[in-house]
MIDOSE-1310 file (N, C-alpha, C; in nm, 2 decimals, decimal comma, always signed):
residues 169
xxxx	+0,08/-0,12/+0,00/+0,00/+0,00/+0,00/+0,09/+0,13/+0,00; +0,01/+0,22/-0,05/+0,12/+0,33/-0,03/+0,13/+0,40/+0,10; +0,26/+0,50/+0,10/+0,29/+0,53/+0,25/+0,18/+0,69/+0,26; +0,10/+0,70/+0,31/+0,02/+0,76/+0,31/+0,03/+0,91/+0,35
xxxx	+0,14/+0,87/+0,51/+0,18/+1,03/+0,55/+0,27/+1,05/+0,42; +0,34/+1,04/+0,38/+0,44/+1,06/+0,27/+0,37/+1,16/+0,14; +0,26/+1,14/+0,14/+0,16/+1,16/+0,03/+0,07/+1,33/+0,15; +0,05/+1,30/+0,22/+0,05/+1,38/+0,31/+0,14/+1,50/+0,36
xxxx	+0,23/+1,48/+0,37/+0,35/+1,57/+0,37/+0,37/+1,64/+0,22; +0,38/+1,58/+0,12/+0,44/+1,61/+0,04/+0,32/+1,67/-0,08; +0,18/+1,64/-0,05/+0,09/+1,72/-0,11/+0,03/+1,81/-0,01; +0,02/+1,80/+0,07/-0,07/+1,93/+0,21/-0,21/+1,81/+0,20
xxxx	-0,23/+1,70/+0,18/-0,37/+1,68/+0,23/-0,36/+1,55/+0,29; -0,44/+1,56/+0,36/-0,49/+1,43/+0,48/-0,45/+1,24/+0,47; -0,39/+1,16/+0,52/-0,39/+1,08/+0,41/-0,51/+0,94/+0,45; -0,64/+1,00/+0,51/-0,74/+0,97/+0,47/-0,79/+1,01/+0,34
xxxx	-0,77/+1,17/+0,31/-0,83/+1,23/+0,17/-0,76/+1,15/+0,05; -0,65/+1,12/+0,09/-0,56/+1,05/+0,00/-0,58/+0,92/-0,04; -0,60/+0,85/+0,08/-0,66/+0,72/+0,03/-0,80/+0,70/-0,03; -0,88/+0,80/+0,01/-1,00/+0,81/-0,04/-1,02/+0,86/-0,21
xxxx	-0,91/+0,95/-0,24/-0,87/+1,01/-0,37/-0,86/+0,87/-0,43; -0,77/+0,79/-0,38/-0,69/+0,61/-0,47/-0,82/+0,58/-0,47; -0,90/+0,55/-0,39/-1,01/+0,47/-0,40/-1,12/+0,50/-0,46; -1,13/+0,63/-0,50/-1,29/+0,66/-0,61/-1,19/+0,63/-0,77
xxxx	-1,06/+0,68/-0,78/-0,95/+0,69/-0,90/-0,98/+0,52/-0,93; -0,96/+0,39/-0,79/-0,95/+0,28/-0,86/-1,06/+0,22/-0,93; -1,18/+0,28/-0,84/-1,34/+0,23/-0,88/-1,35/+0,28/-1,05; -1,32/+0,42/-1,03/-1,34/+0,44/-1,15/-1,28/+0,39/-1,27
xxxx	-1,15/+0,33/-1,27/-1,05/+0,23/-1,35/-1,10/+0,13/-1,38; -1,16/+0,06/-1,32/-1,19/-0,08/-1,29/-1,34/-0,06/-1,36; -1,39/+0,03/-1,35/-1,59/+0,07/-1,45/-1,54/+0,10/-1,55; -1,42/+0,17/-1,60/-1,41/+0,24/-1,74/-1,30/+0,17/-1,82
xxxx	-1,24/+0,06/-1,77/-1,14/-0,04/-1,82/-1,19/-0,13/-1,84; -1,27/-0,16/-1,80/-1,32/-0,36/-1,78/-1,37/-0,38/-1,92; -1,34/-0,55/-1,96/-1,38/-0,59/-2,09/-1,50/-0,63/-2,10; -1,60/-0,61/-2,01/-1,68/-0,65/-1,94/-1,83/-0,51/-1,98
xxxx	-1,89/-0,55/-2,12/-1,97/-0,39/-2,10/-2,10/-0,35/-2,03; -2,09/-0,48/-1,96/-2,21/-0,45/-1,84/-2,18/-0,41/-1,72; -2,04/-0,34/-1,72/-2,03/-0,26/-1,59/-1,98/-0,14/-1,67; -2,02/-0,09/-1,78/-1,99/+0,04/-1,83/-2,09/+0,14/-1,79
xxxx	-2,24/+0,09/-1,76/-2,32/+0,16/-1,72/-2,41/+0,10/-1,67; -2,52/+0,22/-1,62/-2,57/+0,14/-1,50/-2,71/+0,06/-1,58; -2,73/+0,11/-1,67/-2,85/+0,05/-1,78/-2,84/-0,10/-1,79; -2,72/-0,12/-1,86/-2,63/-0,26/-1,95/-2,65/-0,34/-1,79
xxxx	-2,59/-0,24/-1,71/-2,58/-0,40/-1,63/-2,70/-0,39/-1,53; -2,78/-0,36/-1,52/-2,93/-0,40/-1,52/-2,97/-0,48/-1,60; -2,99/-0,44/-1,72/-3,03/-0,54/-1,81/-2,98/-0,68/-1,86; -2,85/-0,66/-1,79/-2,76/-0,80/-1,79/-2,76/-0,90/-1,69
xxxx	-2,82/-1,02/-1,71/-2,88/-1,13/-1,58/-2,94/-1,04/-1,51; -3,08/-0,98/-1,56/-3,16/-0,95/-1,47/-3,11/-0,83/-1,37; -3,02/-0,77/-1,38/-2,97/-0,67/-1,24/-2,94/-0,73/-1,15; -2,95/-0,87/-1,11/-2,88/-0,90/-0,98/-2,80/-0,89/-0,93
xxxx	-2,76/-0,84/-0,82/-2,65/-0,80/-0,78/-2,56/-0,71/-0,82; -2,67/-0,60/-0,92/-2,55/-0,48/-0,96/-2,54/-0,37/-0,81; -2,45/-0,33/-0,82/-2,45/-0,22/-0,67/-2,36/-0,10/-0,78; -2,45/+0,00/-0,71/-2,38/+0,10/-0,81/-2,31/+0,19/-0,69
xxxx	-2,20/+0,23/-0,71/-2,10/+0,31/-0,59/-2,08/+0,43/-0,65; -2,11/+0,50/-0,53/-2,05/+0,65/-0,59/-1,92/+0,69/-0,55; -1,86/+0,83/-0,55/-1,76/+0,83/-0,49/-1,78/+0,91/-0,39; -1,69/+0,86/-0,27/-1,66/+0,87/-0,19/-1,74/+1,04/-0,12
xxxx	-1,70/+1,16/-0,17/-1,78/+1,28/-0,12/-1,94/+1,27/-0,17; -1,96/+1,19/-0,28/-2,06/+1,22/-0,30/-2,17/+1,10/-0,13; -2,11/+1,02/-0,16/-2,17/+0,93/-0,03/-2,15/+0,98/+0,09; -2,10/+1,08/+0,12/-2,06/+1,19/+0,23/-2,18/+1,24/+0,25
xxxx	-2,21/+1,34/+0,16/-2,35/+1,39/+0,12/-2,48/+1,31/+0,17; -2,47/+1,23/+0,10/-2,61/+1,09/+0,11/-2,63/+1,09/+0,30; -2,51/+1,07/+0,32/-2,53/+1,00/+0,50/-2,55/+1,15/+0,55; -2,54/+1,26/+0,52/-2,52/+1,39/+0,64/-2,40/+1,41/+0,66
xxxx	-2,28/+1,37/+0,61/-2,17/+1,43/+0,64/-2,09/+1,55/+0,58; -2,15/+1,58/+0,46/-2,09/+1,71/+0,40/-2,02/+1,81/+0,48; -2,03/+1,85/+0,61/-1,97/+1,93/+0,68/-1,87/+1,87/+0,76; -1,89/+1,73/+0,74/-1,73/+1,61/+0,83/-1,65/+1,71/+0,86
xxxx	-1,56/+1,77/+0,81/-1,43/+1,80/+0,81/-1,42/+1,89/+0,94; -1,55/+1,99/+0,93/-1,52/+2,10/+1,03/-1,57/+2,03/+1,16; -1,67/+1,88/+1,23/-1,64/+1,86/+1,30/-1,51/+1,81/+1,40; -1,56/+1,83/+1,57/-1,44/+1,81/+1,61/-1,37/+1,67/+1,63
xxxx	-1,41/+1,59/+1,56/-1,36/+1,46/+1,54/-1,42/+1,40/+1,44; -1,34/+1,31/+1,40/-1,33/+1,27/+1,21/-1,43/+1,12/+1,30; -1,53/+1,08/+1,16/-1,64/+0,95/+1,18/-1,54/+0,83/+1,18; -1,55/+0,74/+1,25/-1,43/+0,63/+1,27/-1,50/+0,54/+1,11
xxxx	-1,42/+0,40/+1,12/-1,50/+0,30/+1,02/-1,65/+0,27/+1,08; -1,61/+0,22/+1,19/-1,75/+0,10/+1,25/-1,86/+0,26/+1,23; -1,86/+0,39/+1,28/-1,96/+0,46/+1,21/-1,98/+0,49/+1,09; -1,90/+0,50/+0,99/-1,90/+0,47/+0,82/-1,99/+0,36/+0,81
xxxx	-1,97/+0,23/+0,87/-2,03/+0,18/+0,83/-2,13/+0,14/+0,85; -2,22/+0,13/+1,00/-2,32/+0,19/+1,07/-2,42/+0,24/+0,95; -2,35/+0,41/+0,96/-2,43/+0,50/+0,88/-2,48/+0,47/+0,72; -2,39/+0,36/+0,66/-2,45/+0,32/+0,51/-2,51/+0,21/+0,55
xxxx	-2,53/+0,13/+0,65/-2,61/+0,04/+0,68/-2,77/+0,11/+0,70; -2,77/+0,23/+0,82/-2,85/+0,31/+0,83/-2,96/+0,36/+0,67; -2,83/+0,43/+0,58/-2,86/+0,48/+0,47/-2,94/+0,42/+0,36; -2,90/+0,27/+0,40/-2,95/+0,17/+0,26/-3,10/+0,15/+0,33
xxxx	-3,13/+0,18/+0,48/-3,26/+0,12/+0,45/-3,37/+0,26/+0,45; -3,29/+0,43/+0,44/-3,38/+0,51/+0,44/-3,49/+0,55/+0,54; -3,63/+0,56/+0,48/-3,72/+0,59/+0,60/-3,72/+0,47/+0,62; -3,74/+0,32/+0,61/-3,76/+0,22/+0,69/-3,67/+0,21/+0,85
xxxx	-3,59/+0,29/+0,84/-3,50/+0,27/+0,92/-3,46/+0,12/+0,97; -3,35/+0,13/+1,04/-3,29/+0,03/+1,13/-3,30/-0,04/+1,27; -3,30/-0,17/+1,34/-3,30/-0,20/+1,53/-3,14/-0,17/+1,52; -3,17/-0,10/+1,61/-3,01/-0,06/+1,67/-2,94/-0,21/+1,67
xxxx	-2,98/-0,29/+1,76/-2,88/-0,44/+1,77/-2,91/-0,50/+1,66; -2,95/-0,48/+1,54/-2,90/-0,54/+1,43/-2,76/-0,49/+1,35; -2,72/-0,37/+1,43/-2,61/-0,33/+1,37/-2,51/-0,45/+1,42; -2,49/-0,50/+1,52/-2,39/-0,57/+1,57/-2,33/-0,69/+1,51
xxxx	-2,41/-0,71/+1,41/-2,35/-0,83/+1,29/-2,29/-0,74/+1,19; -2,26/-0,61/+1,20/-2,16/-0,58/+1,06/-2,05/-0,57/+1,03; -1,99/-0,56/+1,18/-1,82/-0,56/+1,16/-1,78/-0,64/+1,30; -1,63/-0,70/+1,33/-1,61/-0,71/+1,44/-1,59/-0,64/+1,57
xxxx	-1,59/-0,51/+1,53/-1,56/-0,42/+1,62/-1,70/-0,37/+1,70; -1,84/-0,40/+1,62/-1,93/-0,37/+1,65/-2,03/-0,52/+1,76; -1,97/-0,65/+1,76/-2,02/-0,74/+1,82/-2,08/-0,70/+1,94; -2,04/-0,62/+2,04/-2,12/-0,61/+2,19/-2,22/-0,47/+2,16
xxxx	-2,32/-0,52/+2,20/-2,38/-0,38/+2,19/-2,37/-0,25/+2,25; -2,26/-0,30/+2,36/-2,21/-0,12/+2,41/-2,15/-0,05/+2,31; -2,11/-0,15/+2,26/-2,02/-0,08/+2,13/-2,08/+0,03/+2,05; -2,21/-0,04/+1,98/-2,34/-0,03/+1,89/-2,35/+0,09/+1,97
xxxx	-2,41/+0,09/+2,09/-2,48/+0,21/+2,18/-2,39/+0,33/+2,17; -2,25/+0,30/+2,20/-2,14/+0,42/+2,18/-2,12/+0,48/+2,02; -2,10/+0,41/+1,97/-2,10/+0,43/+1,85/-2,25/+0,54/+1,77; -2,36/+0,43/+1,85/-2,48/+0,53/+1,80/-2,48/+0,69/+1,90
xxxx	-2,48/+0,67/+1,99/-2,47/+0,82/+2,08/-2,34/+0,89/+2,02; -2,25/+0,88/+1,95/-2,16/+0,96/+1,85/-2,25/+1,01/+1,76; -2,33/+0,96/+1,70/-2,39/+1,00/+1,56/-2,46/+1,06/+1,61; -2,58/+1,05/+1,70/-2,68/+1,13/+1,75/-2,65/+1,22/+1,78
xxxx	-2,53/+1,23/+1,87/-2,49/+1,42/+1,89/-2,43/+1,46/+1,79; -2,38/+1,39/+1,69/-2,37/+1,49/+1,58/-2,46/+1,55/+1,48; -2,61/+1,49/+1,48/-2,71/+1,51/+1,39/-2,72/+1,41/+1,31; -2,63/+1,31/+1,30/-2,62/+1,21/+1,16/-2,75/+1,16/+1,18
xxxx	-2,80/+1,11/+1,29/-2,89/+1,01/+1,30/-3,03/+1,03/+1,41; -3,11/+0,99/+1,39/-3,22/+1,03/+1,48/-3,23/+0,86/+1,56; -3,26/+0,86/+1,68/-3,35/+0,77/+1,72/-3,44/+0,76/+1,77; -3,54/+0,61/+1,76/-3,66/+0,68/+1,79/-3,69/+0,50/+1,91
xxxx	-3,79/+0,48/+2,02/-3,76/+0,40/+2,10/-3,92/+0,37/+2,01; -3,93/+0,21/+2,05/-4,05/+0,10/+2,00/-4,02/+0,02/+2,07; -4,16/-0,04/+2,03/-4,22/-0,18/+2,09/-4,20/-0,25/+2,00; -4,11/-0,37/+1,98/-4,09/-0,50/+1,92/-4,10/-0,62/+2,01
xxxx	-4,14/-0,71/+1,81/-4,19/-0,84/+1,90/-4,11/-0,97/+1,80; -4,02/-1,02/+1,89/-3,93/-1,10/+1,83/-3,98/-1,21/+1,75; -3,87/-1,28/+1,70/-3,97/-1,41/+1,60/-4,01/-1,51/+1,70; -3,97/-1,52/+1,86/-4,02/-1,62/+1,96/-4,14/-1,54/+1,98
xxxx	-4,21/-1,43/+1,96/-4,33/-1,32/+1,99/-4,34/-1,24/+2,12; -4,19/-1,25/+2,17/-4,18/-1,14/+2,31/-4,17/-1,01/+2,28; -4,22/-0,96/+2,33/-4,25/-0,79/+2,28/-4,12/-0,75/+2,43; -4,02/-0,68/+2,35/-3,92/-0,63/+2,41/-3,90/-0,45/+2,36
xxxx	-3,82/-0,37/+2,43/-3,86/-0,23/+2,38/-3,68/-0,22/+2,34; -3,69/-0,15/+2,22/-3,54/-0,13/+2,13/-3,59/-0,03/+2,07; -3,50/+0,04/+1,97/-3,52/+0,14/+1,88/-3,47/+0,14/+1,75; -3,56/+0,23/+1,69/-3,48/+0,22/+1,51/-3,43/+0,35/+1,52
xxxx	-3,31/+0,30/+1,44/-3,25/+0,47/+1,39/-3,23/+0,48/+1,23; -3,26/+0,65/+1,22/-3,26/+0,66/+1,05/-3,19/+0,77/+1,03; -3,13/+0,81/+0,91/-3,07/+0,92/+0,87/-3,19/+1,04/+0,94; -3,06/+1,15/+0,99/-3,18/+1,28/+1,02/-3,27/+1,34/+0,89
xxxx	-3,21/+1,31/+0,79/-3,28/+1,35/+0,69/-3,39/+1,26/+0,67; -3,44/+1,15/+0,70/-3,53/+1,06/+0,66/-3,67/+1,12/+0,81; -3,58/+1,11/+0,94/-3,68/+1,12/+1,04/-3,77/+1,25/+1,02; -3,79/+1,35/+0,90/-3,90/+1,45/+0,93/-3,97/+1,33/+0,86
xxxx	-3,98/+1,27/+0,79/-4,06/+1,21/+0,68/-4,14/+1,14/+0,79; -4,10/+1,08/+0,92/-4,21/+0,99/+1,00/-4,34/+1,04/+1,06; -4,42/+0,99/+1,05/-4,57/+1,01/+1,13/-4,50/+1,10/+1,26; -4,55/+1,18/+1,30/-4,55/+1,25/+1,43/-4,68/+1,21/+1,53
xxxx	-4,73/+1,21/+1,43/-4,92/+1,16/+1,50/-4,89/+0,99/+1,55; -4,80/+0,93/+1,54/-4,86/+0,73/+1,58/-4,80/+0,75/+1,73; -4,76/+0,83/+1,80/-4,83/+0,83/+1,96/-4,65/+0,82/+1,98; -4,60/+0,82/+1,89/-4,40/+0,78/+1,93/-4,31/+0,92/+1,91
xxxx	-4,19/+0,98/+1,99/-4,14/+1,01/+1,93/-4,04/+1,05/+1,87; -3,99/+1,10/+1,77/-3,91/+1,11/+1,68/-3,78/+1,10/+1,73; -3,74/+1,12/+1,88/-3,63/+1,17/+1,92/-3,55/+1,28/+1,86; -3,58/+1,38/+1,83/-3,49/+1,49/+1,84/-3,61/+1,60/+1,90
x	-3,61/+1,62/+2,03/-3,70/+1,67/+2,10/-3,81/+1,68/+2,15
């Protein structure tokens, strides 16, 4: 891999920014090189075996945007991985939102749910994420109380009226 401070030193930028630069540079190499013309666009490879399993990636700032992070930088601490990844887990399900302890199957770092919990009260005070507390009822049918969390941008979209609330006030 490359040396990253080195790349940091010697350009003035971050060597997060830098690895993140390599990695929209290699996605895009790998879409606009391939012999393969159902990953040229996102039509072809829909239309190619049915779309299964096409995932279309953006880059990197633009998926910044999507989750609420466009202003990252000027916070006072940078989003670790396990919240990266959290937050596109979050993202992919939108307004349906997420149970908090289903996050804890995503990464190893996230297995205990204090983790999950610490991890989510980061997001929360930064605005990334809303939560909201419910009544769930497992596949054994015990009704236990947990919460879903969703992008702050998805939580205006929820009922205010079904007697729950939103958590952010």
């Amino acid at each position: 891999p490359p040396d990253y401070d080195a790349i940091e030193r010697r350009v003035g930028v971050s060597g997060e920014e830098a690895q993140a630069a390599e990695e929209d540079v290699k996605l895009t190499a790998i879409a606009m090189a391939s012999d393969n013309p159902s990953l040229r666009s996102r039509a072809a490879a829909e239309a190619h075996d049915g779309g299964a399993g096409v995932v279309v990636v953006a880059p990197r700032h633009v998926r910044n945007l999507a989750l609420g992070l466009g202003d990252e930088p000027t916070w006072a601490s940078r989003v670790t991985n396990e919240q990266r990844i959290m937050l596109e887990a979050v993202g992919k399900s939108r307004a349906l939102g997420v149970i908090v302890m289903n996050l804890c199957k995503l990464s190893k770092a996230l297995k205990k749910p204090q983790a999950v919990n610490y991890q989510m009260m980061a997001l929360q005070a930064a605005g990334a994420v809303v939560k909201r507390d419910v009544m769930h009822t497992d596949a054994k049918g015990i009704r236990c109380k947990t919460a879903y969390v969703y992008l702050a941008k998805y939580a205006q979209t929820i009922s205010a009226g079904d007697g729950v609330g939103t958590g952010d006030g």
